[in-house]
TORLO-670219 format. One record per residue (C-alpha): x, y, z. Coordinates in steps of 0.1 Angstrom, whole numbers, plus 2048, in hexadecimal, padded with zeros to 3 digits. Each point is the difference from the previous one (the first is absolute). Layout:
N
XYZ ...
//
This chain:
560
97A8E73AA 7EB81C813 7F481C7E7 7F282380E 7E18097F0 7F88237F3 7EA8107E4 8188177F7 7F6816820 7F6803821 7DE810801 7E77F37E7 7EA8157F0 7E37FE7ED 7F28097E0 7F6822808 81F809814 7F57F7821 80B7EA814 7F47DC804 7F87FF822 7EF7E380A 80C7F17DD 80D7D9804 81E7E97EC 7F77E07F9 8197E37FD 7F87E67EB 80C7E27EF 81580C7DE 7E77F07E4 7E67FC81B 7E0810807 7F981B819 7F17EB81C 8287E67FF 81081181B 8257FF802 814803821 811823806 81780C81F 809820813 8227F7803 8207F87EA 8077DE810 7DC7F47F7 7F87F4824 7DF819806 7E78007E8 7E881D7F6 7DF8007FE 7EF7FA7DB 7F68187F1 81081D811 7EC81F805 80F8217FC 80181A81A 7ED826801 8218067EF 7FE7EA7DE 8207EB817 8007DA800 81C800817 8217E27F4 7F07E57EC 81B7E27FA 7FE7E67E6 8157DE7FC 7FF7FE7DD 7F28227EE 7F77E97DD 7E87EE810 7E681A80E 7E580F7F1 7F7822810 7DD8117FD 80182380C 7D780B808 7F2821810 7E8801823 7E27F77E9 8167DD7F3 8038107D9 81E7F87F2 81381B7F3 80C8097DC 8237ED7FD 7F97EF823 7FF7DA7F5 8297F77FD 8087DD7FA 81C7F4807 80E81F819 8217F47F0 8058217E9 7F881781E 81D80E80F 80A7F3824 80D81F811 7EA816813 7F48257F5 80581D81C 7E881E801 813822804 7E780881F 8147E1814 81B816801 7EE82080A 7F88127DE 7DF813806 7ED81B7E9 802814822 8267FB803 81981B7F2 80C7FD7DC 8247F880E 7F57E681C 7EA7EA7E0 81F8037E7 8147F381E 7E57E4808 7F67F67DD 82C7FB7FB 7FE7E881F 7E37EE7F0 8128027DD 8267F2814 7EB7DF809 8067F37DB 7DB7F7807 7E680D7E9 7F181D80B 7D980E800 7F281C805 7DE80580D 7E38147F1 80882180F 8198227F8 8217FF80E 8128207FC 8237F57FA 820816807 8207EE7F1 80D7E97E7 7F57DA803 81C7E77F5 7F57E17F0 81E7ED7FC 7F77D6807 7F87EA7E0 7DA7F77F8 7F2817818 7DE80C7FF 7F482880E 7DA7FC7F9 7E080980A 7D68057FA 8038167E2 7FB826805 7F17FE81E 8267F3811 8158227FD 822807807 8048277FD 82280C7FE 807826809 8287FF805 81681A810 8168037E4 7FF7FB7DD 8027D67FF 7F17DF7F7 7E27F1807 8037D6801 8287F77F3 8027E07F5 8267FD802 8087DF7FF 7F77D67FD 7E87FF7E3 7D87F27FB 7F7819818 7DB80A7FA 7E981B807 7DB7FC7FC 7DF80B809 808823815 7FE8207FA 823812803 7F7824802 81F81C7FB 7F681C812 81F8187FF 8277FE7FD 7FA7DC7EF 8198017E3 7FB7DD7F8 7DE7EC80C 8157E07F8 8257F77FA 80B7E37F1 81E7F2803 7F87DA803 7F77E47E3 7DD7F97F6 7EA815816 7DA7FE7FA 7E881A804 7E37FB7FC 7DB80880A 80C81B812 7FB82C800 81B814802 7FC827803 82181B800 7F6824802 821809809 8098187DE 81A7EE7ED 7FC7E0818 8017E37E9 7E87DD806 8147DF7FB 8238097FD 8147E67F3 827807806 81B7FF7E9 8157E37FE 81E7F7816 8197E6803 7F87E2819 7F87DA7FE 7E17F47F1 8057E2819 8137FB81C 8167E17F0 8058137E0 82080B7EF 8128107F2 7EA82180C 7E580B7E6 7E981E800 7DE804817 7E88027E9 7E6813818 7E28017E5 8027DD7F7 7DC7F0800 7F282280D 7DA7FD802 7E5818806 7E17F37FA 7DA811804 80C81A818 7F7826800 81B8157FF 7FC8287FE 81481B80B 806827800 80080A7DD 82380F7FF 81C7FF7E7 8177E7807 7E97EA81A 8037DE7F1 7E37E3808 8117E27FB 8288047F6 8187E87EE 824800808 81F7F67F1 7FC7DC7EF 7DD7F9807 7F77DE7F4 7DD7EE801 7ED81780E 7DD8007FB 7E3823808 7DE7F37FC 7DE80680A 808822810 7EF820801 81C81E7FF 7F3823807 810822804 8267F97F7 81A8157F1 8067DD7EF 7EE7E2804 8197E47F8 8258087FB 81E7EB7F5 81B814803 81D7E97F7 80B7E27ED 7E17E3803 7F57DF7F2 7DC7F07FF 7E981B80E 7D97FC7FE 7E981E804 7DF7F37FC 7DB808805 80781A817 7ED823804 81C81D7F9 7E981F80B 80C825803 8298057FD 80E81F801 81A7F37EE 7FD7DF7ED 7F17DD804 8187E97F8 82580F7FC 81C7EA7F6 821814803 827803806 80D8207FC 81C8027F2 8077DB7F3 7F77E37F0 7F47E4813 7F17DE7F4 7DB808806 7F37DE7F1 7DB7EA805 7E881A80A 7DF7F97FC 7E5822805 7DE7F17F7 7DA804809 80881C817 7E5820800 814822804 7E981F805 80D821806 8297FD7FA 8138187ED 8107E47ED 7F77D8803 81F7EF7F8 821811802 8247EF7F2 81F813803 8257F6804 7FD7DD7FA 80A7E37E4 7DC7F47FE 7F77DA7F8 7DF7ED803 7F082180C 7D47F77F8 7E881E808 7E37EA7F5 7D7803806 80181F817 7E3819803 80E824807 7E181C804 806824806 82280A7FF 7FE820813 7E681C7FC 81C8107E7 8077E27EA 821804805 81C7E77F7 7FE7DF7F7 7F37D7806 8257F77F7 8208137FF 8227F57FC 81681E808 8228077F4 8197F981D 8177E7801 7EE7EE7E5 80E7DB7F7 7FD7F87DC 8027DB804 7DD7FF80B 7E67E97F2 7E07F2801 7EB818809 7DB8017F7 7E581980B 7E27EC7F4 7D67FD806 80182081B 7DF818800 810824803 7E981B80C 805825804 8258037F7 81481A7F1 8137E27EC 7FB7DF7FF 82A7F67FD 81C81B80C 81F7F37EE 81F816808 81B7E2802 8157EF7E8 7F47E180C 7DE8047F5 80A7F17DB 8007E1814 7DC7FF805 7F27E37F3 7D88067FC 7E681A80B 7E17EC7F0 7DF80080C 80281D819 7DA8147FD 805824809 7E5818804 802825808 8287FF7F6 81081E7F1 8187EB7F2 80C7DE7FB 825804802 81B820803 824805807 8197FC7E9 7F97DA801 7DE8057F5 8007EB7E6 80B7E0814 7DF7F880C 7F77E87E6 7ED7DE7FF 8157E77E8 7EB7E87EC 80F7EA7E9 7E87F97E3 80B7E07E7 7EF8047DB 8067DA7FD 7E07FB818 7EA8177FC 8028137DF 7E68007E5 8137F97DF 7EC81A7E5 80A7F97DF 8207F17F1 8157E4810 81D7F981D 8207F37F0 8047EE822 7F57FE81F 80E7FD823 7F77FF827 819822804 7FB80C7DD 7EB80A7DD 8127FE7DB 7EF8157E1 8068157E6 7DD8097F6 7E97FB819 7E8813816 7F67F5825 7F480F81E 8097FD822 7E880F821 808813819 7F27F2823 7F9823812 7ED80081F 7EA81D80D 81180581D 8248097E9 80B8227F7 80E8037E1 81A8187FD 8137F17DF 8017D87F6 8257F97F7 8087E37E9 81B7EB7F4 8077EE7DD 81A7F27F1 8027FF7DC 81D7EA7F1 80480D7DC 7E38087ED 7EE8247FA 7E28107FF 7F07F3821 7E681880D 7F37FB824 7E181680B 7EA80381E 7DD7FB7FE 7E1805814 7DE7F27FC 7E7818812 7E17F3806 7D9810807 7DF7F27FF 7FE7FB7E0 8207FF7EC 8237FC804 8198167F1 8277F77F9 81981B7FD 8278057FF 81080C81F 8248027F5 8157F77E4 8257F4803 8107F27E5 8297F7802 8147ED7EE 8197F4820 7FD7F281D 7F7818818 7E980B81F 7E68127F5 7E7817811 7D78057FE 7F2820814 7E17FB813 7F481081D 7E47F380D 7EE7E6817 7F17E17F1 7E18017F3 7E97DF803 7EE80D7DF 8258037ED 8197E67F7 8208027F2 8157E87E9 81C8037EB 7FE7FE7D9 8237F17F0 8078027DF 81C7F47E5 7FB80D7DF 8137EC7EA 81C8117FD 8287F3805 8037E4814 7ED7EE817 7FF807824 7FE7F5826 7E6812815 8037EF823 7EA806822 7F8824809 80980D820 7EB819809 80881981C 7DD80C80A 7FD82181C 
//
């Protein structure tokens, strides 16, 4: 069977950007070596063969290249001086796709045409189903462009291929509106004015990648990802189930800035986003950076640079209701200049991870905070959520907690804050805590007198003395260290915290806090400091003799 060859395009450039006139493809024997020619055609009935290796035109063209059987080529793709190119040695040709690429200049688009006439010839190229390039030059672009066939590619050479939209009314730039795998990479897409959205999407498992995209329309948002609608996931499928439109989303090392307004969104999740992943990205001069403004599952926002938002970085919100907001990773990110980092509002929260982010320089005002979850529509059936191992810069507060839902956060540990007024405030202040469960059975020192039994969960005395320390990096604020013991009959058991401060030359112990009970109970130590490599805490239990003997079991410590 005759297969159509094609490298993705029509023209082929080089690795500056030009094009590779004078360039060659050689056909060789799949698993051979460069000099074990194999037979290619011009035609699909294989009766006129071409000439080996083929030479491309002033253009970068090579003009229809057929194979009989595309798994058993080798193809070597060299410029005028016979180098071979980065990525130019494929063997077999087998996983290169077989239909040809069309340039939007075959079909008159011009960076002298009108902005109209391109949009109208860059659609004709788009309506082929084919892939579609765009050369290295600026095409001012005047209307919408629909990409609506599956697995089909708008691409270009970087920055240097421009498609700059300046629409008539207020509009969209590239809608993606239908199919799904479409892809959009290396081009710059450059929103001039009336641009509401730079990108709709409205399709399954688009890819963005390598790609700049500018909107400095005021309020115009970047990628726009559309709530969902009801429709078929495939063709053959019933009964009819949702469109999930965001599902397996990826935008991936692209830059992405736009015109620093409130409500101008760079890259915006709709309802029942699933799988999405933002990586790699640089996002500058938002209202908000990355927004999921509805119910969503599996979300990863992940080395990305979140500069300048007039609003927030990352928002996840639903005014006004509950919906399951579950997976979301936030991690390695660097946010510089955002009023807050990492906003949750109006959501039942599970899974949510804000882990090993570096936020610098809140605003020249320190105002607001790295974290805040507001007060709206909060779901008290959230979980799992930890806010761990960040470096916090120049913030007013570290954790804004005005919900009910904060009480389910589940660990602030290791978070190294410099230049912070303070480490939590709202009236949920106090749920920014680290948990640490600490088990006397391992790693007490017994003092003086004896256990009356020992267990893996549990300590028996009734006139003993043992200590227990108190793990506490440098990087923790200590705002109060809350313990629990249970005491199972028996009286007299005093439990104190101690600190050893040491110098150069001596060590001193003294008593923190006393807190002696006779019931089981939570009990509460003030702090109210950082850690301090030169001090370490333990705790000092003791049981006097008196009544009964008693159970003392692990202490939970809630350290903030």
């Amino acid at each position: 069977m005759a297969t159509r060859f094609r490298l993705n395009f029509e023209q082929i450039f080089g690795t500056s950007a030009q094009v590779l006139a004078g360039g060659s493809l050689t056909f060789c024997i799949s698993g051979g070596s460069p000099t074990q020619l194999r037979t290619i055609w011009q035609d699909v009935g294989l009766s006129v063969t071409k000439l080996n290796p083929v030479v491309l035109d002033s253009a970068g063209k090579h003009g229809d290249i057929w194979l009989d059987d595309p798994s058993q080529y080798r193809v070597i793709l060299k410029d005028v001086a016979g180098i071979v190119l980065p990525g130019g040695d494929v063997d077999p040709v087998d996983g290169v796709q077989t239909g040809p690429g069309v340039s939007i200049e075959r079909f008159g688009a011009s960076p002298s045409q009108t902005p109209s006439y391109n949009a109208g010839a860059i659609n004709d190229a788009l309506a082929t189903g084919l892939d579609v390039i765009v050369p290295p030059a600026i095409y001012p672009v005047g209307g919408e462009l629909d990409m609506t066939t599956p697995y089909q590619t708008l691409f270009g050479s970087g920055e240097l291929s421009q498609l700059q939209f300046s629409l008539p009314a207020l509009g969209i730039g590239v809608n993606i509106s239908a199919g799904e795998r479409q892809r959009i990479r290396n081009i710059y897409l450059n929103g001039m004015a009336n641009v509401a959205k730079l990108v709709a999407v409205s399709a399954r498992q688009v890819t963005i990648q390598n790609a700049r995209l500018a909107n400095a329309t005021a309020g115009g948002h970047g990628v726009y990802v559309e709530n969902e609608t009801s429709g078929l996931r495939r063709s053959t499928q019933t009964p009819r189930v949702p469109a999930v439109f965001s599902f397996g989303l990826i935008v991936d090392k692209c830059i992405i800035s736009g015109s620093y307004t409130t409500g101008a969104l760079g890259v915006r999740f709709g309802l029942n986003s699933q799988t999405a992943r933002i990586t790699n990205n640089v996002l500058e001069n938002w209202g908000t950076h990355v927004a999921v403004q509805d119910a969503t599952d599996n979300i990863v926002i992940a080395e990305n640079v979140l500069e300048r938002s007039v609003d927030r970085a990352v928002d996840l919100d639903k005014p006004g209701g509950n919906p399951f907001m579950g997976v979301i990773t936030i991690e390695g990110n660097h946010f510089e200049e955002n009023q807050v980092c990492v906003r949750a509002d109006g959501g039942e929260f599970h899974n949510l991870s804000i882990r090993k982010n570096f936020a610098y320089r809140n605003t020249a005002a320190k105002l607001n905070s790295f974290f805040y979850m507001a007060d709206v529509g909060a779901s008290a059936a959230s979980d799992d959520i930890a806010v761990e191992e960040n470096y916090i810069e120049d913030f007013d507060v570290a954790f804004g907690l005005a919900g009910e839902y904060p009480a389910r956060l589940r660990g602030t540990h290791g978070n190294t804050l410099v230049n912070v007024n303070s480490y939590s405030s709202g009236p949920f202040a106090d749920a920014a805590y680290d948990i640490r469960t600490l088990n006397p059975y391992y790693t007490r020192k017994l003092v003086s007198g004896a256990f009356l039994s020992e267990g893996h969960d549990r300590l028996e005395a009734k006139s003993a003395v043992f200590e227990q320390p108190v793990l506490v990096s440098t990087h923790d604020y200590l705002a109060k260290i809350t313990f629990l013991y249970v005491q199972t009959g028996g009286t007299g058991v005093t439990v104190e915290l101690r600190k050893i401060t040491s110098t150069a030359s001596i060590a001193t112990d003294t008593l923190v806090a006393t807190v002696t009970a006779n019931t089981d109970g939570v009990l509460s130590l003030p702090l109210g400091a950082y850690g301090d490599a030169s001090v370490n805490y333990y705790l000092k239990a003791t049981y006097n003799n008196t009544g009964t003997s008693g159970f003392i079991y692990p202490f939970r410590l809630f350290m903030r």
